[in-house]
C-alpha positions as a printed NumPy array, in Angstrom:
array([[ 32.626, -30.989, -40.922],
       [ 29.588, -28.713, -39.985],
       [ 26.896, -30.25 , -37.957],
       [ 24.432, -29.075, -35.926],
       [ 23.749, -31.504, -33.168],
       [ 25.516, -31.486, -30.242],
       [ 25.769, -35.467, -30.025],
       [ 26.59 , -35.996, -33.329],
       [ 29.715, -33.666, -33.263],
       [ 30.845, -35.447, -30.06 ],
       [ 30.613, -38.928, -32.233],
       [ 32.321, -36.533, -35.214],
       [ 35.418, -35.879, -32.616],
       [ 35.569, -39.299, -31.328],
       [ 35.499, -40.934, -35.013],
       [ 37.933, -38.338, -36.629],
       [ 39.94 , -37.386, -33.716],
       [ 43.737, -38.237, -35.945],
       [ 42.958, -36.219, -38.731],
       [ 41.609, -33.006, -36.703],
       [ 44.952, -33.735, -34.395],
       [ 46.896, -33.855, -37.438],
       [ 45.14 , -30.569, -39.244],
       [ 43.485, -32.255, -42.009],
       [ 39.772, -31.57 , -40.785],
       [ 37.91 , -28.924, -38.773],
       [ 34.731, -29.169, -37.239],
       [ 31.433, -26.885, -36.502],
       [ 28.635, -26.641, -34.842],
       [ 26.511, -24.851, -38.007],
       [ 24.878, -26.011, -40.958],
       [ 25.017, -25.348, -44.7  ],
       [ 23.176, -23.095, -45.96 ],
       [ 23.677, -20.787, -49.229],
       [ 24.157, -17.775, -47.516],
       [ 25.367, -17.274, -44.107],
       [ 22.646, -16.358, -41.271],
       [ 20.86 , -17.912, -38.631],
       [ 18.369, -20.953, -39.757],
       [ 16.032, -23.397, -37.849],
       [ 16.231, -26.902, -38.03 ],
       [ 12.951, -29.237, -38.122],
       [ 12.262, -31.14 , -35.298],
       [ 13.862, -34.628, -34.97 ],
       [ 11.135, -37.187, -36.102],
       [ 10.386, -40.003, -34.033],
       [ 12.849, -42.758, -34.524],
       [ 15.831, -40.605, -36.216],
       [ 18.518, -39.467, -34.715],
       [ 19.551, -37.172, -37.628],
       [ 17.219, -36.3  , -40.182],
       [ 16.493, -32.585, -39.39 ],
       [ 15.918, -30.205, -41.82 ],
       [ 16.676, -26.676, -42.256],
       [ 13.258, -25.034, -42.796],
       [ 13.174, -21.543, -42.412],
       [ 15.485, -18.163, -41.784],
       [ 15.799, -17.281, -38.059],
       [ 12.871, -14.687, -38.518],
       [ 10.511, -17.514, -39.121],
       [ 11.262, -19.741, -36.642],
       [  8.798, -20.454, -34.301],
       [  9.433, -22.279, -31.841],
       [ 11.913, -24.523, -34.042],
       [ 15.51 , -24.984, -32.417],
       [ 17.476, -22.376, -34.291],
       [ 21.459, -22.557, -35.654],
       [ 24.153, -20.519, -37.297],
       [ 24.063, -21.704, -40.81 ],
       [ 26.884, -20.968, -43.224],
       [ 27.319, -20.713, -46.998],
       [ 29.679, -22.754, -48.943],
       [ 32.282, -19.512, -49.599],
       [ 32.037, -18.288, -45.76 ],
       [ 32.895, -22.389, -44.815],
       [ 36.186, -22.547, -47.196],
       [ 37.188, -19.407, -45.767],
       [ 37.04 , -20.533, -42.494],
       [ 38.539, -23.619, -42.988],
       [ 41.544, -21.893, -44.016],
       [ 42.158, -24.953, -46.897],
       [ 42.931, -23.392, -50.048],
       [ 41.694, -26.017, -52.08 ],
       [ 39.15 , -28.885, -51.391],
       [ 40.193, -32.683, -52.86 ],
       [ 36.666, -34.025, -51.549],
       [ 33.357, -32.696, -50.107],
       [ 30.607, -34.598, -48.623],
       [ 27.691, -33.116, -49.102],
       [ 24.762, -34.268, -46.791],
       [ 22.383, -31.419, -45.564],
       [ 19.175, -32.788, -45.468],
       [ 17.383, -31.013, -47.62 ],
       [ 19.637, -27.63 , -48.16 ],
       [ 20.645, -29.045, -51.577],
       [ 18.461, -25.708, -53.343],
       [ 19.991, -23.301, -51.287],
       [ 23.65 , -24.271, -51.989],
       [ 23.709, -24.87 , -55.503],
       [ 20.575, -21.95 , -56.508],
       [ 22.549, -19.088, -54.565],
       [ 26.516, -18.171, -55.623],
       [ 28.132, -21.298, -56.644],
       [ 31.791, -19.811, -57.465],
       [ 33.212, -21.771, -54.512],
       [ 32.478, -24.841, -56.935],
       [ 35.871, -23.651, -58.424],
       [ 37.808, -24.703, -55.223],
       [ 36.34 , -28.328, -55.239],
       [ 37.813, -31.251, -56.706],
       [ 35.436, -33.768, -56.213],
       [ 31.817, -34.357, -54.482],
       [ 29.618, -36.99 , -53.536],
       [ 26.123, -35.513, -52.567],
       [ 22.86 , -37.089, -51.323],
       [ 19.886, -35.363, -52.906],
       [ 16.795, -35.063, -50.754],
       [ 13.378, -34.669, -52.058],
       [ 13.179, -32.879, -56.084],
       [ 16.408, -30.481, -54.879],
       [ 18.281, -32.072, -57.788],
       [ 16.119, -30.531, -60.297],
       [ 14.87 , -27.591, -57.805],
       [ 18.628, -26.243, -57.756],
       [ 19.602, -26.569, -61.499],
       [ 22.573, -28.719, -59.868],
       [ 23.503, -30.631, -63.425],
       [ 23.57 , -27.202, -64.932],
       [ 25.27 , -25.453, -62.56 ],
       [ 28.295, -27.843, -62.038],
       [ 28.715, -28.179, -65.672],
       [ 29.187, -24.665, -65.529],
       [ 32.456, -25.481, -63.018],
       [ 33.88 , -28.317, -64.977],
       [ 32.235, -31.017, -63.274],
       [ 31.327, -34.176, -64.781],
       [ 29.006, -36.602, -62.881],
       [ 31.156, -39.686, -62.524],
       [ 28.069, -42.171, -60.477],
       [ 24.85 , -41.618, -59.532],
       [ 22.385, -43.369, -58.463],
       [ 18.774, -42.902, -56.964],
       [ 19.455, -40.086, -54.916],
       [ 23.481, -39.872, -54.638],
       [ 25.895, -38.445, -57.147],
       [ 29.85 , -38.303, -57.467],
       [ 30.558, -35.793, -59.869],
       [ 34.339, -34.611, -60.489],
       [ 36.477, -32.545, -62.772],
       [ 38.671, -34.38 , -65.348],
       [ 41.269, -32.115, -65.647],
       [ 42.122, -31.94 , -61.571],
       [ 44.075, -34.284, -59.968],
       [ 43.425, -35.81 , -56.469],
       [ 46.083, -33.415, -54.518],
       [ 47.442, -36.632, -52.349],
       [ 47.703, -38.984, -55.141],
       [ 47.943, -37.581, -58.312],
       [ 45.268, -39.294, -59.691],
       [ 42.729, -37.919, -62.177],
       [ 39.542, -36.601, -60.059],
       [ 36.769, -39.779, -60.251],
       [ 39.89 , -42.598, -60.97 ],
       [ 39.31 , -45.73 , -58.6  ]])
């Protein structure tokens, strides 16, 4: 998990506590980015808790509350998993950057279920680009997609990425 709030990582600890105890999830304070550097986050609107956006690299920033932000290949590494059944991809925005810089970490994912933000669907050539990977999207709907590869099976279960 990579988040960049300091209350919402405490909630992230308290909600996933077994599975970071048991090794099967890490978490850091970051964000997602497609390339790894320092980024600053909008400000929190009025009445959200967590719907910041990153907006600019660190040498725009303003006075806009700044965090390290990572790219996908930098996160896997540090994760230390050699393969990822699942990803969750909600970044608020950071959709363009992930998939329009190098997307060769797509080839160590199994399955993801994304929340598009604004035009970033069509901004970051995502259908192209995961096609490109052997993905196939599974469900979508307004501004969520599941996409999968056929040919890998769910690690735990043996299942056929996208099978219910």
């Amino acid at each position: 998990c990579v988040e960049p709030d300091d209350s919402n990582i405490k909630l992230i600890y308290a909600n996933l506590a077994r599975e970071i105890e048991q090794g099967r999830c890490r978490v850091m304070k970051g964000a997602v980015w497609g390339r790894t550097e320092t980024v600053c986050l909008s400000p929190l609107e009025k009445g959200h808790v967590n719907q910041r956006s990153c907006v600019a690299p660190a040498n725009e920033r303003g006075d806009l509350s700044c965090v390290q932000a990572y790219s996908m290949p930098d996160l896997i590494s540090l994760a230390g998993f050699p393969f990822v059944d699942l990803l969750k991809i909600d970044v608020e925005g950071a959709e363009r950057e992930m998939f329009s810089a190098n997307t060769e970490w797509l080839d160590l994912i199994g399955t993801m279920a994304i929340e598009f933000h604004g035009s970033s669907r069509q901004q970051s050539g995502f259908d192209a680009v995961i096609a490109k990977h052997g993905f196939k999207v599974v469900e979508e709907s307004e501004h969520t997609v599941i996409a999968a590869k056929s040919a890998s099976p769910c690690r735990s279960c043996g299942k056929p990425a996208g099978v219910k």
